[in-house]
N, C-alpha and C positions, 0 to 999 in steps of 0.2 A: 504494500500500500504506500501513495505518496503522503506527504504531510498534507495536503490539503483532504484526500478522502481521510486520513483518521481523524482529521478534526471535523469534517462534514458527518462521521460517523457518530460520533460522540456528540453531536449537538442535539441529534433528535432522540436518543438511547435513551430510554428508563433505567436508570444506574440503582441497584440495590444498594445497601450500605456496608455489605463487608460480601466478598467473595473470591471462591476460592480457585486460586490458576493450579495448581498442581497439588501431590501429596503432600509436600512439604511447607508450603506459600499459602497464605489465607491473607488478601491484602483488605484492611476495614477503611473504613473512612473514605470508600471510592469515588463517592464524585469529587470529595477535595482533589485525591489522587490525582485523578485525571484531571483537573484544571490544572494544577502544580506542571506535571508534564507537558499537557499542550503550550504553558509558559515558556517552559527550559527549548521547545521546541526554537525560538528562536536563535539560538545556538547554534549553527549549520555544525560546529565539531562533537555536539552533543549526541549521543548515538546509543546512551543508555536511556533516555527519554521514549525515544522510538521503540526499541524493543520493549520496556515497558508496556506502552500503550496497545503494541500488538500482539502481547502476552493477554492483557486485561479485554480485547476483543476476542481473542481466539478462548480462551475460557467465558466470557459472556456469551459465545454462541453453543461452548459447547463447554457447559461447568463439569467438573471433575466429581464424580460422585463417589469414588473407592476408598479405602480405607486411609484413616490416619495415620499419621506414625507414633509408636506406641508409646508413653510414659513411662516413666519409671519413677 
């Protein structure tokens, strides 16, 4: 995705408040998230911004529902 489709993506999304990208990642507070990111996005060297952002769309299409990792 280029920076203009992940920010044309995220403007119209119903963003839950805490969701989870992987077994191990539970990111809360996501529409902040996402705002904070499409910020940084003016960065052109910034390149953990973007991946973030396409972490938190490819889990909002398709959330992660397997187990946790375990406590102790």
């Amino acid at each position: 995705m280029t920076d203009e489709e992940l920010i044309a993506y995220f403007e119209h999304a119903k963003l839950p408040e805490t969701l989870r990208l992987d077994r191990a990642t539970t990111q809360h507070n996501l529409p902040q998230a996402v705002q904070n990111n499409i910020e940084l996005m003016s960065d052109p060297a910034n390149h953990r911004c973007r991946h973030r952002l396409r972490r938190i769309a490819a889990a909002f299409e398709k959330p992660y529902d397997g187990p946790e990792i375990p406590r102790f």
